[in-house]
N, C-alpha and C positions, 0 to 999 in steps of 0.2 A: 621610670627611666633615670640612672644616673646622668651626672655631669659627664663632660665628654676625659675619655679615660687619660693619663700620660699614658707614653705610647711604651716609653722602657718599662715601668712599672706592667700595663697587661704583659706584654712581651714576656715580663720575668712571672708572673704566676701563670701564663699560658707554657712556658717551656716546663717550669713546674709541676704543673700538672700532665704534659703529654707525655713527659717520665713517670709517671701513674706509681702507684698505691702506699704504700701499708705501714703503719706507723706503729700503733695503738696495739694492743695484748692482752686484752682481759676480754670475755664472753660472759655477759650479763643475762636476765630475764627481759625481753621485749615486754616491753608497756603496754599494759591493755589497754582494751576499749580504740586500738588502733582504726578502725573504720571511722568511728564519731573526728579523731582528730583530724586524722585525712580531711575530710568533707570541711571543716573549720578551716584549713591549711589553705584551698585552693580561693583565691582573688574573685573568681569569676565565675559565675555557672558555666557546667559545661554544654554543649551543644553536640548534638547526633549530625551527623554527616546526612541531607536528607533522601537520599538513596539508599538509606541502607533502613532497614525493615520496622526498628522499632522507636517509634515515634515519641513516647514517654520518654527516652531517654535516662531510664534508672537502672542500674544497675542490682540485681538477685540479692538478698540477702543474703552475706558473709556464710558460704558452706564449709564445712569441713575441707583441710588442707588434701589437693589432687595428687595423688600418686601416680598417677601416669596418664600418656596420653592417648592409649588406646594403639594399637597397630602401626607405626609409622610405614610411610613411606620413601622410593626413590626414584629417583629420575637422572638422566644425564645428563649434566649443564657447563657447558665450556670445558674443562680439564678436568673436571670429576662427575664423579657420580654422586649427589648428594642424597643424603638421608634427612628428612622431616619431617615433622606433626604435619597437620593440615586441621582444620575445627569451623563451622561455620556456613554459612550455606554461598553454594558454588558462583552464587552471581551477585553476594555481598562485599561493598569495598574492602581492597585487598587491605590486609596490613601485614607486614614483615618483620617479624620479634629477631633482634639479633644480639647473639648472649658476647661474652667474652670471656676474657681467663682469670683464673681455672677455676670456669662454670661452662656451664653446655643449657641444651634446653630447657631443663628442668626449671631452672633460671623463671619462665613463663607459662611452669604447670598448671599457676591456678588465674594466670591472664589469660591464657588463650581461652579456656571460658566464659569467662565474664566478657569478653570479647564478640567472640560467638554468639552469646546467647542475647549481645546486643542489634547483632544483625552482619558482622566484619566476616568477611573470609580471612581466618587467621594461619598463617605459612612462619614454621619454626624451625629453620633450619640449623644443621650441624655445623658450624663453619670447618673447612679445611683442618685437618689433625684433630679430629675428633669426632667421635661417635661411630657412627656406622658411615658418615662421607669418607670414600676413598676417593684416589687417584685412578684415572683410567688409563694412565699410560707409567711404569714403573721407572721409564726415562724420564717422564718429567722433574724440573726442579724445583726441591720444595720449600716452594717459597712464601715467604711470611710478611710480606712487607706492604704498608696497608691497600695503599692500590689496589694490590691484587686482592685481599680478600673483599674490597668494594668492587672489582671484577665480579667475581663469584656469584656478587647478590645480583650483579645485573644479567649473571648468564643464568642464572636461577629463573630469573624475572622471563628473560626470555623461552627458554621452555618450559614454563608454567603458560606462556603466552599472557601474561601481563603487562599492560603496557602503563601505569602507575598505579603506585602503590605508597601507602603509608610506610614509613620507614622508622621503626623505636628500636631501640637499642640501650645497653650501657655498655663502660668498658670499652674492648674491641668491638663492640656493634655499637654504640655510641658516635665511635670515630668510624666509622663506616657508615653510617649515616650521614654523618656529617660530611662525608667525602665525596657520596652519591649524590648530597643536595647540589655542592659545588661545581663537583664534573658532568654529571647528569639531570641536571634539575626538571627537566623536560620527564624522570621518570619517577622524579617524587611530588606525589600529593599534597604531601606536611612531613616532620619529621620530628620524634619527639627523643629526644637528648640527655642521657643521664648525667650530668659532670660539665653539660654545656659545648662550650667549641674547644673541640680537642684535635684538631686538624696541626698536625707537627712537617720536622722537618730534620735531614739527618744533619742538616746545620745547627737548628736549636740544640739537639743532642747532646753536641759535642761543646756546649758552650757551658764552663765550671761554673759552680755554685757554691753558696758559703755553707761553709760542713750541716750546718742542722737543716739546709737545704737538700744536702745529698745523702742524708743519712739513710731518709726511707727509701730509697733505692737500691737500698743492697742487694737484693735479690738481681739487680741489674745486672752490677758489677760480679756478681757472683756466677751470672748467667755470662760474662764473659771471657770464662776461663773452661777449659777444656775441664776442669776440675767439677765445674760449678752447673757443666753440659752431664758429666758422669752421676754428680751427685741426681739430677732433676731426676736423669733415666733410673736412677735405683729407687729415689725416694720420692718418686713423683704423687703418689695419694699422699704422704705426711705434710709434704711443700705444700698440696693444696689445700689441706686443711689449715695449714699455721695462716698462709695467706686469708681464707678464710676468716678465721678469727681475728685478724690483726683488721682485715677491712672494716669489721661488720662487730666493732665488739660488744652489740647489745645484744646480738640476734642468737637465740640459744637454741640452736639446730641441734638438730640428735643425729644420729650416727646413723639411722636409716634415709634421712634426706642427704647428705653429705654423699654415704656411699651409691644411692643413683645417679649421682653426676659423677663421680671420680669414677665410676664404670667406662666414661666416654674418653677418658684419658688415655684409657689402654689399646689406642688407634697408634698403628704401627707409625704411622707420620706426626704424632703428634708430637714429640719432645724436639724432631729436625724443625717442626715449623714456630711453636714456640721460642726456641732460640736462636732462630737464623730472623725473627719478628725483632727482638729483644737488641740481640746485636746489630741488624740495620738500622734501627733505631739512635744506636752510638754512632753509626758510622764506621762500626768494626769490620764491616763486610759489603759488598756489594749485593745489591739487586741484578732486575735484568732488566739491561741496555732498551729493552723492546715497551718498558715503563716508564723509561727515563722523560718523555714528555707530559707523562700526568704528572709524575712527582714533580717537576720543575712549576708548575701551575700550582701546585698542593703546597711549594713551600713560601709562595706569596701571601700564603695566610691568606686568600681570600673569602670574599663578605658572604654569610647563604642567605641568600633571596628568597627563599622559600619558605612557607608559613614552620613556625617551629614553638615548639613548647621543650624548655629547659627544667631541669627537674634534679634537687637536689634534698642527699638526705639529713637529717639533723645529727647524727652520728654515724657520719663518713668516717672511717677509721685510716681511707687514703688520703694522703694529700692533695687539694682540690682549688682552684681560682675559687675568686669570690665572683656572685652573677656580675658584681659591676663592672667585673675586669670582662668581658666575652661579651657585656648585652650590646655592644656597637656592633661585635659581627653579625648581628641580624638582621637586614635591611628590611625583611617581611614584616607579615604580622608574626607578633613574640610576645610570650608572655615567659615569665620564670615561677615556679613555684617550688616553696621550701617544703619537705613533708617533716613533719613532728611524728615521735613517739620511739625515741631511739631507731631510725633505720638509718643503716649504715648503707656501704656502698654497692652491694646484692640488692637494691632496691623492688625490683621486680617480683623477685620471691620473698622480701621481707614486705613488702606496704603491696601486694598484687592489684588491691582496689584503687589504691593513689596511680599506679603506673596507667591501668584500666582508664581511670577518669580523663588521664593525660593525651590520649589517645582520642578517645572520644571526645574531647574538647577542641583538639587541632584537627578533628576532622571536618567541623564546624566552620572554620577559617573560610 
């Protein structure tokens, strides 16, 4: 644990960092032998949740990378209809994989087995503007602003009939974890964190930063012109590739992992929610009035009490706090662990065993 943090100093790498990604431009070969350093990487053995089936607590040897994940399913859960994987056996602790942009499930092809196969019922949902989750009502607004997609997991939760669950994420399911520890904590078990506490505010937003602070944001600024809404809709697979590479630029993805997530793009609501996310975020636009007391709660930054593991990777190509700036927000049990072996900020689908471990170790707690 560090010394106790200055408070403008976190402040300025949390705002930072909750204006999220991408700096970096080149796409390298991922370093092998990635498993051996994973397992070197983490402080602590990890620990099996012990309700859940399998008592060695090892993890399957490193298989061939997962293509799919078999038949998804749907269900109806507060204002949509969601689409998700499902893996694991039906009365193992839950855990809830939540992706971000612009990635989709695939994000935890090859976690939700090693998952599964450690004894978790694992739940991989679509978030909102993407995939196969639509809208159940075409009056509804489509809205992007984080709350509401921590709504979602909980109305998710609700009709799966779960009454907690592990919550991991990066990206937007990161800060959705982290949202849910905050406002709901009564419905998370643990919660493991890619990028740490990323819980924002549309005041942070709006507060200027010195240019090589605000450089890797353009895609922000860019997403704030009607221009920059046109360009996403015409060029939305090339935007998410460049992103892609600029996060992640060790991770040398080929074109057939790429194009099964940027399939999930091609949801009629995805570019309205993507950028009405982007621009509430500035403070360019309003939310709705009927959220406005979670957000006011959500922009006191406050502490998550709940058991959490923080997990960052050694070649994050987004702009990211350092752990020492976020480990105060953790009043629970917390540990941080750095993964080595060039992964950048798709950590999931680049280190799947590191993510896997992370999970299983906070289930312990």
């Amino acid at each position: 644990m560090s010394e106790e943090i200055n408070h403008d100093q976190m402040n300025h790498e949390l705002i930072n960092h909750d204006r999220r990604h991408f700096l970096r431009n080149s796409a390298m070969t991922i370093a092998a032998g990635e498993f051996a350093m994973v397992s070197s990487a983490f402080a602590q053995p990890s620990k099996l949740n012990p309700t859940t089936p399998n008592p060695t607590n090892v993890l399957p040897s490193k298989p061939a990378p997962n293509t799919s994940f078999g038949p998804l399913k749907q269900i109806n859960a507060g204002l949509l209809n969601v689409g998700y994987a499902e893996a694991g056996p039906a009365k193992g602790t839950p855990v809830i994989l939540l992706h971000g942009w612009p990635y989709d499930i695939y994000s935890f092809v090859d976690v939700a087995p090693l998952l599964a196969s450690a004894g978790f019922r694992v739940i991989v949902p679509y978030l909102r503007g993407y995939g196969t989750t639509s809208f159940l009502s075409s009056a509804t607004f489509r809205n992007g602003q984080p709350s509401v997609v921590a709504l979602d997991a909980i109305a998710l939760m609700d009709a799966l009939k779960i009454e907690k669950a592990i919550i991991a994420g990066f990206d937007w399911g990161a800060r959705t974890a982290d949202i849910m520890a905050v406002l709901w904590p009564e419905r998370c078990k643990a919660i493991v964190s890619v990028g740490g506490y990323l819980i924002g505010s549309q005041a942070s937003g709006k507060v200027p930063l010195p240019p090589k602070a605000e450089y890797p944001w353009w895609y922000q600024f860019y997403f704030a012109t009607d221009h920059g809404r046109d360009g996403y809709e015409k060029y939305r697979h090339d935007f998410a590739k460049l992103i892609w590479q600029l996060a992640s630029p060790k991770w040398n993805f080929d074109d057939a992992t790429f194009d099964r997530s940027a399939a999930s793009f091609d949801n009629p609501d995805h570019v309205a929610i993507v950028i009405h996310n982007y621009r509430w975020r500035q403070g360019l636009v309003a939310g709705e009035a009927k959220y406005d007391d979670l957000e006011k709660r959500l922009a006191e930054a406050p502490v998550i009490s709940v058991p959490t593991i923080t997990l960052e990777g050694d070649a994050n190509g987004a702009p990211h706090a350092d752990p020492s700036a976020y480990a105060k927000k953790f009043s629970g049990k917390y540990a941080h662990h750095t993964i080595n072996g060039g992964v950048g900020h798709n950590l999931p689908q680049e280190a799947p065993e590191a993510f896997a471990k992370a999970v299983i170790e906070v289930a312990g707690y």
